[in-house]
Each structure stands twice: as structure tokens, then as C-alpha cells.
N, C-alpha and C positions, 0 to 999 in steps of 0.2 A: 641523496643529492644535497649537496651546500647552499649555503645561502644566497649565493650570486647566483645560481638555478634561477630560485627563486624569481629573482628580479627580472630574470630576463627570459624569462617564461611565465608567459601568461594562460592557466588551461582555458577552453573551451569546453564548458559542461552543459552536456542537455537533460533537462529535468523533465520526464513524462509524471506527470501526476493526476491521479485519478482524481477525480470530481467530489468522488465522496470523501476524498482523507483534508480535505480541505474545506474550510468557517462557510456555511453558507452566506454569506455578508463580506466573504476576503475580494477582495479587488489583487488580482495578479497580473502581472504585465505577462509583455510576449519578451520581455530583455532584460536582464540585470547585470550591469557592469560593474564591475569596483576595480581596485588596485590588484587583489589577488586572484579573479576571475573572471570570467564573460560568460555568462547562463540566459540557454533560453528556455523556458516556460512554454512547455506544450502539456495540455488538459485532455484526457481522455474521460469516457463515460465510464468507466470500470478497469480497474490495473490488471484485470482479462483482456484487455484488446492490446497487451503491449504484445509483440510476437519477438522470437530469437531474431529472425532474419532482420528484422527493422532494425534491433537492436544492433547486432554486423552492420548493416546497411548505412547505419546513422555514424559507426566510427570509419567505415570505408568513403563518408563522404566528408573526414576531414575532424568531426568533434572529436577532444581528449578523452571526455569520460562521459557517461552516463549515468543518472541516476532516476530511479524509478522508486515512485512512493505510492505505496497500496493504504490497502483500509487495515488497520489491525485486523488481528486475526479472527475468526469467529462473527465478525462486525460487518462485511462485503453484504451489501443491497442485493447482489445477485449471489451471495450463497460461497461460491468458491473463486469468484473472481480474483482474489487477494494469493490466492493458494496457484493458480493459474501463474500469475506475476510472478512468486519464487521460484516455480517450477523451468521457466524462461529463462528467469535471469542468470540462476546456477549454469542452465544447459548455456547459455552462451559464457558465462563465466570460463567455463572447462573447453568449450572451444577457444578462447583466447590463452587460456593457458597452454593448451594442445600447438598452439603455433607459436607460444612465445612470447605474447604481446602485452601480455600481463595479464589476468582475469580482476583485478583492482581497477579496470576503466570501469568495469557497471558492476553499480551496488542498487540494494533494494533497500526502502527502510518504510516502517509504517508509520501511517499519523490519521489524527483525527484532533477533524475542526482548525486545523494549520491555517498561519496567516501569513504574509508575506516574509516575514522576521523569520518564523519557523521554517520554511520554504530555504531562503537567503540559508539560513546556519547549515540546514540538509546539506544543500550545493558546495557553502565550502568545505563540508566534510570531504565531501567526493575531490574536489579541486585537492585539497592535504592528499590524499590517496595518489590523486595521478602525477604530483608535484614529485611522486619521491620514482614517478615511471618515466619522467620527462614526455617533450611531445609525443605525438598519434605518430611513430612512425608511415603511418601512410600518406599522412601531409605531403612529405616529402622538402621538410624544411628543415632537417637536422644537416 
């Protein structure tokens, strides 16, 4: 999509991030706005507790993308929590392929000790992603 896209599209990205991939000392908001996106910050205790359905559930109520940050690998507090997460996000990945709607709304990526800036950079990775899918066709604002 072109540049004027861009401009007149703004994504809506929700960033589930696990407790452990992030600074024990980081202070994260519940909102991050800028000019090229709008991200909200939801904290889980383990990137095990994201589920596929949440994941549908979260772009049938409107969000562009999603993205989900586990523990590197090997590194999950509970063992395979991190391994759980990929397992999710692929299976919902191919159901969104399966219907069309892009499987580039929800990405996974790993981190450890993330601060708010590393957080921010993850997000508008995802927002570049969904930027070239335009809105959540379920919005129903095309």
C-alpha cells in the first residue's frame, strides 16, 4: 500500500507481553500512541496464557494486529511457556490465512529484560506489518 495508506491509517496493535520477557524495573503503560500507531500493553504472567481464541477474539473486537512477546527460548520460568505462545500464534496465524484476512495481524517475537523503547520498536514492527494489510476488515470501516 502507498504512502497516503499510511497517513490515513492509523493500526490499532495489541501487545500481550509476558512478565518475564520484560526489565524487572521497566514501568509500562496500558497505552502507547504515536503518529504511526495506537498500542495497548496487556502483561501476562507467562506467553502460556495467550490462547488462539483470545487471539481471534481480540481482532473480531476491532484491533489491526497483534503481537505477542514471550521469553526467548529455552529461558520461560515455567519451562515451555514461550514454546506454548508459538504453538498459538502460528495455529491462529493459518486460521487467518485460511479465511483471507492475512496471518501478518499476529506476530510472536522474543525478548528479555525489554524496556519500554524495546516494547515501542516490537509494536511498530507489527503496525509496518499490518500497514501494507490496511484496516481489520471487521472494523467495518473500509
Amino acid at each position: 500500500m502507498g504512502h497516503d495508506v499510511k497517513k490515513s491509517f492509523t493500526p490499532e496493535i495489541v501487545v500481550m507481553y509476558c512478565n518475564g520477557a520484560v526489565a524487572e524495573d521497566a514501568s509500562l503503560p496500558a497505552r502507547v500512541e504515536t503518529n504511526e500507531y495506537k498500542a495497548r500493553l496487556v502483561m501476562m504472567p507467562c506467553g502460556s496464557k495467550v490462547e488462539t481464541y483470545q487471539l481471534l477474539d481480540i481482532l473480531a473486537g476491532g484491533a489491526d494486529g497483534i503481537q505477542v512477546i514471550a521469553c526467548p527460548e529455552k529461558k520461560c520460568r515455567f519451562l515451555v511457556g514461550n514454546e506454548r505462545a508459538r504453538k498459538r500464534v502460528e495455529w491462529a496465524r493459518k486460521i487467518l490465512a485460511d479465511i483471507d484476512m492475512g496471518p501478518k495481524r499476529v506476530g510472536l517475537s522474543r525478548g528479555e529484560k525489554l524496556l519500554l523503547d524495546d516494547v515501542k520498536s516490537i509494536a511498530h514492527k507489527r503496525a509496518d506489518e499490518v500497514w501494507t494489510l490496511g484496516s481489520n476488515p471487521m472494523k467495518g470501516d473500509k
